[in-house]
C-alpha positions in Angstrom: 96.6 111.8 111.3 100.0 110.8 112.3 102.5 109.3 110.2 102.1 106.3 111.2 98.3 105.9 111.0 98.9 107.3 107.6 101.3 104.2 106.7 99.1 101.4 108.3 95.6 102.9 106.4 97.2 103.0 102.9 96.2 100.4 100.7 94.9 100.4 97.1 92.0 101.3 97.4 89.7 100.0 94.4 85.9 101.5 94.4 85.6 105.1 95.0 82.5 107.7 95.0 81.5 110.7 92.9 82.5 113.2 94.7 85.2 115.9 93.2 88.6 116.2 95.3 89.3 119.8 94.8 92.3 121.2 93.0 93.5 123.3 96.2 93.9 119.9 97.8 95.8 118.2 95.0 98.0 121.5 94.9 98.7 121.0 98.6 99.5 117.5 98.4 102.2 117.3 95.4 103.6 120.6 96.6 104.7 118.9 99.4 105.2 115.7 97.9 107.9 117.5 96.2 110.2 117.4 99.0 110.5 113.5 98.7 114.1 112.3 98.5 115.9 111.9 95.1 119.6 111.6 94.6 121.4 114.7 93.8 118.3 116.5 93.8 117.3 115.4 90.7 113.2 115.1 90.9 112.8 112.8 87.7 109.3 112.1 88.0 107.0 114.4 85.4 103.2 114.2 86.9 100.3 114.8 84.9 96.7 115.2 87.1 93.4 114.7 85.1 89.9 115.9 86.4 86.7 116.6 85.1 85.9 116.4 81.3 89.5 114.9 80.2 89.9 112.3 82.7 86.5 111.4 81.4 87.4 111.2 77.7 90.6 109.1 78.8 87.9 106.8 80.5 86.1 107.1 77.3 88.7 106.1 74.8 90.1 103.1 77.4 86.7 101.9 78.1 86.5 101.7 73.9 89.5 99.9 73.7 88.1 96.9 75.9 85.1 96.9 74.4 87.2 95.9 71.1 89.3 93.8 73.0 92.4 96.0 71.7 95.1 94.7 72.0 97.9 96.2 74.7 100.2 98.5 73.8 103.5 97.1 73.7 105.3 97.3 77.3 108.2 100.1 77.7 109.6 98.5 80.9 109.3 94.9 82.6 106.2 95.1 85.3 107.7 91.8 86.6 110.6 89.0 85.7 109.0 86.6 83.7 109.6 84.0 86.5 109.6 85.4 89.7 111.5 83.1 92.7 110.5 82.1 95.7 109.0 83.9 98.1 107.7 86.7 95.2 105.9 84.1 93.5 103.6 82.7 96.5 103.3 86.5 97.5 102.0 87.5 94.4 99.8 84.3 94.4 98.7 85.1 98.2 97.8 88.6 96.7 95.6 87.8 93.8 94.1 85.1 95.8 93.6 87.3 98.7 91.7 90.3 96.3 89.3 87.7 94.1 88.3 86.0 97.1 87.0 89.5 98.4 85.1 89.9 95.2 84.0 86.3 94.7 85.8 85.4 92.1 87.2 82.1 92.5 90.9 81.3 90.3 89.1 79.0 88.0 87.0 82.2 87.0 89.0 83.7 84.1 86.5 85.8 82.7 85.7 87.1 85.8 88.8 87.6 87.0 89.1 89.8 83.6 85.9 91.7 84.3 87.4 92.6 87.6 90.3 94.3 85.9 88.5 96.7 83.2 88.0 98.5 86.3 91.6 99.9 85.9 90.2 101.8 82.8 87.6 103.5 85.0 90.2 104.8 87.5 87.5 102.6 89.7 85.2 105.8 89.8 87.9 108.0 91.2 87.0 111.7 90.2 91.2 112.2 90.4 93.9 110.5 88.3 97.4 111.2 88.3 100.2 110.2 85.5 103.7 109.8 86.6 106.4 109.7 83.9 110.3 109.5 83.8 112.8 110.3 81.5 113.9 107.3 79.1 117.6 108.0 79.7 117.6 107.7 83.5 118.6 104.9 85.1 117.7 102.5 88.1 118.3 104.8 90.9 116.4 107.4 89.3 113.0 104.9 89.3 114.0 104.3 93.0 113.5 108.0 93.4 110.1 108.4 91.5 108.4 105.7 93.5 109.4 107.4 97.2 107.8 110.6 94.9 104.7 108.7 94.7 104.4 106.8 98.2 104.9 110.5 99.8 101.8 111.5 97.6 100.0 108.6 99.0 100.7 109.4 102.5 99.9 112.7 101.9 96.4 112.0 100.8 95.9 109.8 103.8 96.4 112.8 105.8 93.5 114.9 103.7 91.0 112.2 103.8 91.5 110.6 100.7 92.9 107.0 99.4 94.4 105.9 96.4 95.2 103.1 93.9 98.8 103.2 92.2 98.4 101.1 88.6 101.0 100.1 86.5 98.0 98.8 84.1 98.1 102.3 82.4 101.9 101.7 81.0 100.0 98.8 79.0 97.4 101.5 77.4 100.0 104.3 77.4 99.2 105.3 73.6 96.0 106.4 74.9 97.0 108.3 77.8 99.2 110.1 75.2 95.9 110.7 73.2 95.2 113.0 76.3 98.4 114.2 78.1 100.2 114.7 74.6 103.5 114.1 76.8 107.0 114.6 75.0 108.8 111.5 73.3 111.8 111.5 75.7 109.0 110.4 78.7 108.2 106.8 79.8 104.7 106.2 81.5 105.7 104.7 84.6 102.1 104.2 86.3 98.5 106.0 86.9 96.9 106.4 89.7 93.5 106.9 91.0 92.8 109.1 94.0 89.3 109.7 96.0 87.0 109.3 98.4 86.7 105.7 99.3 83.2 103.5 98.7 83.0 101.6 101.4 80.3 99.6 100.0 83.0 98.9 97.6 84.3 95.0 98.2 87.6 95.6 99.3 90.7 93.7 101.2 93.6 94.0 103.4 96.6 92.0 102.3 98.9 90.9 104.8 102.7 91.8 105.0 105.5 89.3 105.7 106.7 88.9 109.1 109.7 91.4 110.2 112.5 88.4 110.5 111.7 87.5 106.8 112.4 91.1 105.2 114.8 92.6 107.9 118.4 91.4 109.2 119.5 93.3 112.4 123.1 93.5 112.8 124.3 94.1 116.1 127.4 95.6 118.0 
């Protein structure tokens, strides 16, 4: 798989199947990963992978948490502005829009809508499931450098076969990823994410991308 075909194929990929992604592969892949770019070397992200019997005790303790409708943990870091400007705001609209209409779920259909999201606590049946933390005392461009980190590691499981789903939804039940990962205090859960072998019976969706002349400004001699 070329790099491009490995850029065009990823998506979040949100039903996967039993079937164990071995440890040699995961090894390969954030050995690699590594390389991504980070300014003056300094690699901030701190990754945690969970497999087998502890990934399924985290799924064990989230799925619980649901069940008693617990409430959130309290947010470390803003997922989004509270009001997001045009064009975010229709592109975040287009998106949800977009991924309930693949699973039936129409936008009147709260609870639905909600049932469709406990699925983040699952890791969707992923057999993989990566934590990416950061320091607290780093700054802006040190995020900047932990998410090119984590879209190499999704390319990079392109090119072995595999998909993924990055989540943000874990920073909001961090207290129980800590039950598991025991991480130091100076850390900040930045995401999870699930990684796989695709269901394709799985309902899934591709959402579009803006057109070039809204995101890009060529500037010519």
């Amino acid at each position: 798989m070329d790099v491009y075909e490995a850029v065009t194929s990823r998506r979040a990929v949100r039903g996967f199947v039993d079937r164990p992604v071995p440890r040699q592969v995961l090894e390969r892949v954030l050995s690699a990963a590594a390389w991504a770019p980070s300014g003056s070397n300094l690699q901030p992200w701190r990754i945690y992978v969970l497999t087998g019997r502890p990934l399924a005790e985290l799924k064990e303790l989230a799925g619980g948490r649901v069940s008693a409708h617990d409430p959130w943990d309290e947010r470390e870091y803003e997922m989004y502005p509270s009001t997001l400007k045009s064009p975010y705001h229709e592109r975040r609209s287009a998106f949800g829009a977009e991924r309930y209409s693949a699973l039936g779920i129409t936008r009147e259909d709260w609870e639905a809508r909600q049932r469709a999201a406990v699925g983040n606590w699952s890791c969707f049946g992923a057999p993989a499931a990566l934590f990416c933390y950061i320091d607290r005392d780093l700054g802006r461009p040190q995020w900047s450098d932990v998410g090119m980190f984590l879209q190499t590691v999704m390319l990079l499981l392109r090119a072995e076969g595999l998909h993924s789903c990055p989540q943000m939804a874990w920073s909001v039940y961090r207290k129980t990823v800590a039950e598991i990962l025991s991480p130091p205090d100076d850390l900040i859960l930045f995401c999870g994410m699930s990684i796989g072998f695709e269901d394709p019976a799985a309902p899934s969706t591709r959402t579009g991308r803006a057109p070039l002349d809204e995101t890009v400004t060529f500037v010519d001699g």
